[in-house]
N, C-alpha and C positions, 0 to 999 in steps of 0.2 A: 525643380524637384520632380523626379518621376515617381511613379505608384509605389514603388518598393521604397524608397525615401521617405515617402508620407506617412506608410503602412508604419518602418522601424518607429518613426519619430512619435507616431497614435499609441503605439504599443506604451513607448518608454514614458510617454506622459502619465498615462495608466497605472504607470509603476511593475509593468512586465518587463525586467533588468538581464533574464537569462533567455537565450535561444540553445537548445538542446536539437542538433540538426544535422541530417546526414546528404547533402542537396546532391542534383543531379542539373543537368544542361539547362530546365525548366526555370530553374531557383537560382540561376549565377545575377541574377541584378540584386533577388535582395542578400545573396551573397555579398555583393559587391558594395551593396549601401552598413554594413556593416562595419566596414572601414570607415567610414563619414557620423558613425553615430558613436559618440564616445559611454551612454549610458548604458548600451548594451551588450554583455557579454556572449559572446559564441563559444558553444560545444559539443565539438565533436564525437557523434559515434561511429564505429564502424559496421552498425547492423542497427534498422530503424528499431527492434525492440528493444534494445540499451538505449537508442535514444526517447521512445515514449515510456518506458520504465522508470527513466531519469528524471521526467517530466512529472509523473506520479511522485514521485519519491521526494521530489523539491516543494510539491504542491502541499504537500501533508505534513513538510515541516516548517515552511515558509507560512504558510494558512492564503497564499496568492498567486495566482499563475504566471508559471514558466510558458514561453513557446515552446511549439517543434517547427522544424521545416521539416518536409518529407517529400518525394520524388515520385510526381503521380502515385497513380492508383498503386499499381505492385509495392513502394514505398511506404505507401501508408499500408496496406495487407502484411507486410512484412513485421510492421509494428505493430499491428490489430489486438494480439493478447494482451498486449499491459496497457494499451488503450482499456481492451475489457475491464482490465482489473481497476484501473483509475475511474470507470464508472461505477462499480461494485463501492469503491473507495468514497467515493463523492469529490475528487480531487478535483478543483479548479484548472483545467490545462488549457490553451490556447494552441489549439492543434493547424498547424501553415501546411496545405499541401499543394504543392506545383502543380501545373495544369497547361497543359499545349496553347497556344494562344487561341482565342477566341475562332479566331477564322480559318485554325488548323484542325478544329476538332472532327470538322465533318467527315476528315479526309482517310478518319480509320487508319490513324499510324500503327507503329507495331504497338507502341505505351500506352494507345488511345484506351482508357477502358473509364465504367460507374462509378466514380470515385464519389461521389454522392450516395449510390446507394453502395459501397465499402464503410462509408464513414458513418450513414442514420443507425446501424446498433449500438455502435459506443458512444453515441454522442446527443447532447441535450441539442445541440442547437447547428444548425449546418446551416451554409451559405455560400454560392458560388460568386466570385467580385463578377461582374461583369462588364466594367472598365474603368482606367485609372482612378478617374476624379471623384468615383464609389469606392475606391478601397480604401481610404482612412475612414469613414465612417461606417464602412462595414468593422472596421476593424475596432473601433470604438465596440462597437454592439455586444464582438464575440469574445472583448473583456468582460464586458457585462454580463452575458448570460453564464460564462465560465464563471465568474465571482459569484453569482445565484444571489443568494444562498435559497435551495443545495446547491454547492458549485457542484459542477459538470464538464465535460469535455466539450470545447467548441469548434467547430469544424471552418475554418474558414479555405474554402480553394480557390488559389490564386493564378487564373491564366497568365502565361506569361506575358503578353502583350499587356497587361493590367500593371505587370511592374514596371515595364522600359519607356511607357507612355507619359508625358506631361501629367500632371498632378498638379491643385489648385495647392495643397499644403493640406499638413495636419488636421485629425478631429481634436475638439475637443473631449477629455474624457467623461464618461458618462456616470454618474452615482449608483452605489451599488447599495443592493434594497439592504434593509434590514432583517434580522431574524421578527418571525410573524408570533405574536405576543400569544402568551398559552388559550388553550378555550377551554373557556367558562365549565361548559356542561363538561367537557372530558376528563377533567379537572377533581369535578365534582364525583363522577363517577368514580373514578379512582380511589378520591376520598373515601367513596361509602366501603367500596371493597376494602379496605386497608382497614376499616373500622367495623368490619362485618364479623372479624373473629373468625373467618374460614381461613385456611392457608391459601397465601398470597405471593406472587413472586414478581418481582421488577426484571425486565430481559431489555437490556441497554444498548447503545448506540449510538455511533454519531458526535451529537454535544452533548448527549448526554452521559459520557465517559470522559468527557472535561474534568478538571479538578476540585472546579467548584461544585459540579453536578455529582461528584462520586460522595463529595463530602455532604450534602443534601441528603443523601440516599441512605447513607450510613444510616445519619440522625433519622430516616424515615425508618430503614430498619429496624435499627432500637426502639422506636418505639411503638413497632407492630408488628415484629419478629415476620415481617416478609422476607423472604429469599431473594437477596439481587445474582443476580447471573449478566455477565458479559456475551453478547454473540460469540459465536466459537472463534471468526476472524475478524478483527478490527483495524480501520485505517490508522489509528495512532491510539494508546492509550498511556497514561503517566502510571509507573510504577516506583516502586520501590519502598526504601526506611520513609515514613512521612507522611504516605497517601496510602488511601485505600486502595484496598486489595480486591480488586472483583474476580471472583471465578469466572470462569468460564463457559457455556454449553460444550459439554463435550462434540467431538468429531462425529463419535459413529452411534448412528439410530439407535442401538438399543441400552448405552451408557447415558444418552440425551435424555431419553425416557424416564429413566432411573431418576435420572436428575430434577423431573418435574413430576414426579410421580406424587400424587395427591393433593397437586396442585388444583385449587379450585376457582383462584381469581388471576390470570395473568397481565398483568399490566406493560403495554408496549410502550417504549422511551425509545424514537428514534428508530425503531426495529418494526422486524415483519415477524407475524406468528413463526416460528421453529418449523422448517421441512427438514427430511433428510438430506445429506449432500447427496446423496444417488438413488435410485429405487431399486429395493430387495426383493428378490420374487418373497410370496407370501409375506411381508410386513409393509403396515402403513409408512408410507410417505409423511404426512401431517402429526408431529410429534406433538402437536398438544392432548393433554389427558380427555378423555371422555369426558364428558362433563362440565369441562371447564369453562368458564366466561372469561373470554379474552376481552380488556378494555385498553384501546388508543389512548397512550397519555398526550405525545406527541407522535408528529409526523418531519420527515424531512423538511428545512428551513422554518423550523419552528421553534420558539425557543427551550429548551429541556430545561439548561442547569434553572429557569426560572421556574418552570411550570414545576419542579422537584422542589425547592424551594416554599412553591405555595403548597403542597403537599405536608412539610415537615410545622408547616407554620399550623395547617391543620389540625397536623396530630399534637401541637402544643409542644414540640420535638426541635425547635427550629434554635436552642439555646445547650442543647444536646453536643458533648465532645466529639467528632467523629471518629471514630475507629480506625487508628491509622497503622501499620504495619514498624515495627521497632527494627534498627538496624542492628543487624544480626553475623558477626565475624564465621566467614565458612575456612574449613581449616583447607588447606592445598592437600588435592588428593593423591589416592597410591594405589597401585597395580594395572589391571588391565583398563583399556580406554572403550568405557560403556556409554550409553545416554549421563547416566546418574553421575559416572564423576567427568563426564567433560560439564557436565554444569555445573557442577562443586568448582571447578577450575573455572571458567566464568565467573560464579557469584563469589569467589576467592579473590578476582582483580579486577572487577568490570568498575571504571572509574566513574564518579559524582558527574553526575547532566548525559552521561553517553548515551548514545540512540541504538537500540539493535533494532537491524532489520533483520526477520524470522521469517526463514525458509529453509529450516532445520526439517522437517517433515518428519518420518519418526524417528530421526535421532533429536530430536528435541522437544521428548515427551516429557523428559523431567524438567527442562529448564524454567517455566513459570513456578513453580516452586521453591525450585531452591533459588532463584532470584528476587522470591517475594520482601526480605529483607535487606536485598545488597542498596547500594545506595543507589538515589532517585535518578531515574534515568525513564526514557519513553520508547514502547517498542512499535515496529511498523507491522501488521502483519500481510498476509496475501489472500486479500479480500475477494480477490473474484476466481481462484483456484485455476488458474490458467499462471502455469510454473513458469520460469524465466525471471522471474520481479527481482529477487533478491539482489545480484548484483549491480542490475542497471538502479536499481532503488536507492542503493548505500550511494552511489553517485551523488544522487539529488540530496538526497539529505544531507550528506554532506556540502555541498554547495550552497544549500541553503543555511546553514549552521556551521561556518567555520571552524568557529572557536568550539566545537564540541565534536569527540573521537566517535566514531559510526564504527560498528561491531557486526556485520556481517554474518550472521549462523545460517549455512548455507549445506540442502543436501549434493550430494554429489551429480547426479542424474537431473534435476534443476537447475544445477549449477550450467551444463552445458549447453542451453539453451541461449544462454546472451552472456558467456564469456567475453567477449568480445571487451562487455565493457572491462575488462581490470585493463586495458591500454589505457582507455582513459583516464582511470583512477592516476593511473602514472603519468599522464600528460600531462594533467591539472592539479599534480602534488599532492593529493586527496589524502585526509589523514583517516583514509576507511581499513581493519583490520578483517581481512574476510577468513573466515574454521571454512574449511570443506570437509562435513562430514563423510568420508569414504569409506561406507560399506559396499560399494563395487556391485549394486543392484537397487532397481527400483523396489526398494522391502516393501513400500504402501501398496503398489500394484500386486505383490506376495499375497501380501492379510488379504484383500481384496478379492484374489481368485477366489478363497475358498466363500469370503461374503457374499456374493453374488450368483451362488450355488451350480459353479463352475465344476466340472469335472477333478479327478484328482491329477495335480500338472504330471505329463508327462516332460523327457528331456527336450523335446521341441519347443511345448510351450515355458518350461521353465527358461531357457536359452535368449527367450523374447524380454525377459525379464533381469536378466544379467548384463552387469554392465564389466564384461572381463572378454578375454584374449583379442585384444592385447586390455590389461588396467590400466586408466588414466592414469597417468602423470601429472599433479597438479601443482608440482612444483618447479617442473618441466616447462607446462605450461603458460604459467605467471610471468618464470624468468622471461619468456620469448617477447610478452609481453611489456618489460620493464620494471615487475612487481617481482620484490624480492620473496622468499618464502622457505618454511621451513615443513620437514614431514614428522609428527609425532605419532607414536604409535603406542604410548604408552600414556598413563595421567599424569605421569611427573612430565615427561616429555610435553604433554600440551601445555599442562600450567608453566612451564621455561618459557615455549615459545611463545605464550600469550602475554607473559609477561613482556615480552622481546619486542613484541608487536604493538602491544597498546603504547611500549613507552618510545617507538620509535616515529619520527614522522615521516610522512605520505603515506604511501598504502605497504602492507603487506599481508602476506597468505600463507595458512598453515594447512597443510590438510591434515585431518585427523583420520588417521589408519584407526575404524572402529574394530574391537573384536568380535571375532564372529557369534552366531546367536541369533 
């Protein structure tokens, strides 16, 4: 058994069953032991940010890590944003990246580059093998620290002479800690706030947007009329007829404000106080109210839906119905194709368990609403705000959930950032249904000029901004790909094709020609 043998077999013991990998000359041995491992699945992408997108996207529905392999440093750089995002996420990943062999690094090849320091911002735990008979029990570890809990990205870099070399055999696999039981005092504090009679708000996260924790939360609301709020982006959260319904933090600073406005006691579950996503000349950053006493319920790898739990039992709340959202028939829409009725046309056919992955950006300001009542399903969203996630994402999740159709709400402008994957979708039969919304410009970076108190655009920098002469093709594109696709331009037109799509298997893709506005 060589290193790459030992490594696959430490992984599979583990229970890491998929490799999401785009390998290069470094990576051909555990190429090659892939063939000899029958527990592990390989998948290809053809650009490493589909392949670490994929990687997130499987983590967060799986709740256990997938690998990557990746091809030195430039390989792993190339996948580095949905890395970002999969820490933002707390996603368990086990991230493999090639490495010259030990005795070739001095030599300054052209590939030679820090792939250690590429890897220490997105990643909880980093590790270089530094020979054979060390990488199954390295590799044991960066199951380990990836499962956390928080899980985390693990960085494991594999020289190559670490894979082709003789190897004693497998690690064994290593236990993964548990969630850290709630504390006493913060607990308590909570309590007094919630029983203080000032206005109080729950701002969530994490596990604590679990099913069991949203349903806690309800019964803690009712019976102390606090306010729960959802972060504005979450790695996974259950919706629909059945469960509750958590709003949101809105997007932009001065609607987030609004939002907590005379808020006196803020209670964190799994979350950080509220900043802005960006800084506004003349307005505060730190969106908490003047005044307010912010209390830690939990913290990351802690447990919420309990520490929520002992909260409700508190309030004497803990026998409370939870408020749960009634399944609501949305009629098929008509006329021009806006935010508001492609999500009527969504929450019109979106089928019981489906996963959306959301990276609709402003064409999918109404979708959380009018899908508040369709039937229960979980959406992904794009937690660390580095665009590309969406379709390498629906990959994973699909992967990790078979038997359940992945829904794709995808802007156009994000969308082309890791294209790449809808190959994949078709190579691996994926039953993912991916909307591109095509307004044929980055509209967020629009609104943004003027927030940022930019000049008024002239035709240059508007130009920067549009995504025309020549407009994508993205039915064009798919096809090149192997994904079939249709182009709607109208709401009756999308609701056809979505019917078409969700009820056909493997992947397909509609783009949604939006009207202008």
């Amino acid at each position: 058994m060589n290193g790459a043998q030992s490594l696959l077999q430490t992984l599979v013991d583990a229970g890491v069953e998929v490799c999401f990998t785009n390998p290069g000359t470094s990576e051909m041995h555990f190429v090659a032991a892939l063939d000899l491992q029958d527990g592990m699945r390989g998948v290809l992408g053809l650009f490493e940010g589909a392949v670490t997108g994929a990687a997130d996207g499987y983590a967060r529905m799986a709740g256990r890590p997938a690998c990557t392999l990746l091809h030195l440093g430039p390989g792993l750089a190339n996948g580095l944003a949905n890395l970002h995002n999969a820490r933002r996420a707390f996603s368990p990943v086990v991230n493999v990246v090639g490495e010259h062999a030990t005795y070739h690094r001095a030599l300054d090849a052209p590939l030679t580059s820090d792939i250690a320091g590429f890897a220490g911002p997105v990643s909880g735990w980093v590790r270089s093998a530094e020979s054979a008979e060390a990488v199954a029990a390295d590799a044991a570890q960066a199951v380990q620290a990836a499962q956390g809990p928080p899980g985390c990205v693990a960085t494991l870099i594999l020289p190559a002479d670490t894979a082709w070399n003789a190897a004693q055999g497998p690690a064994p696999p290593l236990p993964s800690a548990a969630l850290k039981a709630p504390n006493p005092p913060q607990v308590d504090a909570a309590l007094a706030a919630l029983r203080s009679g000032e206005p109080c708000a729950l701002l969530m996260n994490g596990e604590g947007v679990r099913e069991a924790a949203l349903r806690a939360a309800s019964r803690i609301q009712q019976a102390s009329g606090a306010k729960l709020l959802g972060d504005t982006f979450l790695a996974r959260i259950p919706r629909g007829a059945g469960r509750v319904e958590l709003p949101r933090l809105p997007y932009f600073a001065e609607q987030a404000e609004q939002a907590l406005a005379g808020i006196r006691h803020l209670i964190l579950v799994d979350a950080k106080a509220p900043v802005s996503f960006f800084a506004y000349p003349g307005r505060a950053s730190e969106l908490t109210p003047s005044g307010c006493a912010v209390h830690t319920l939990t913290e990351r790898g802690e447990d919420a839906p309990a520490a929520l739990t002992e909260l409700a039992e508190g309030l004497d709340a803990a026998r409370l119905p939870p408020q749960i959202s009634a399944l609501r028939q949305v009629r098929p829409p008509h006329g021009p194709l806006t935010p508001e009725s492609a999500a009527a046309a969504v929450a019109a056919l979106l089928p019981e368990n489906a996963i959306i992955v959301n990276e609709a950006a402003t064409s999918g300001f109404a979708m959380a609403g009018m899908t508040a009542g369709a039937p229960p399903h979980d959406v992904l969203d794009l937690t660390g705000g580095a665009i590309g996630m969406g379709i390498p994402a629906a990959v994973g999740a699909a992967i990790a959930c078979p038997d359940r159709r992945v829904l794709n709400l995808e802007a156009d402008g994000s969308g082309m950032y890791t294209v790449q994957a809808l190959w994949t979708q078709a190579r691996e039969g994926l039953d993912v249904t991916t909307v591109i919304f095509s307004n044929r410009k980055y509209a967020i970076l629009q609104v943004e000029f003027m927030r940022v108190g930019a000049h008024n655009p002239g035709p240059k920098a508007m130009d920067m901004l549009q995504l025309d002469r020549p407009d994508l093709d993205w039915v064009a594109l798919a096809a090149g790909m192997g994904v079939p696709g249709r182009r709607a331009d109208s709401a009756e037109a999308l609701h056809a094709a979505l019917a078409e799509g969700l009820a056909s298997p493997g992947p397909f893709l509609i783009e949604a020609v939006m009207a202008p506005g």
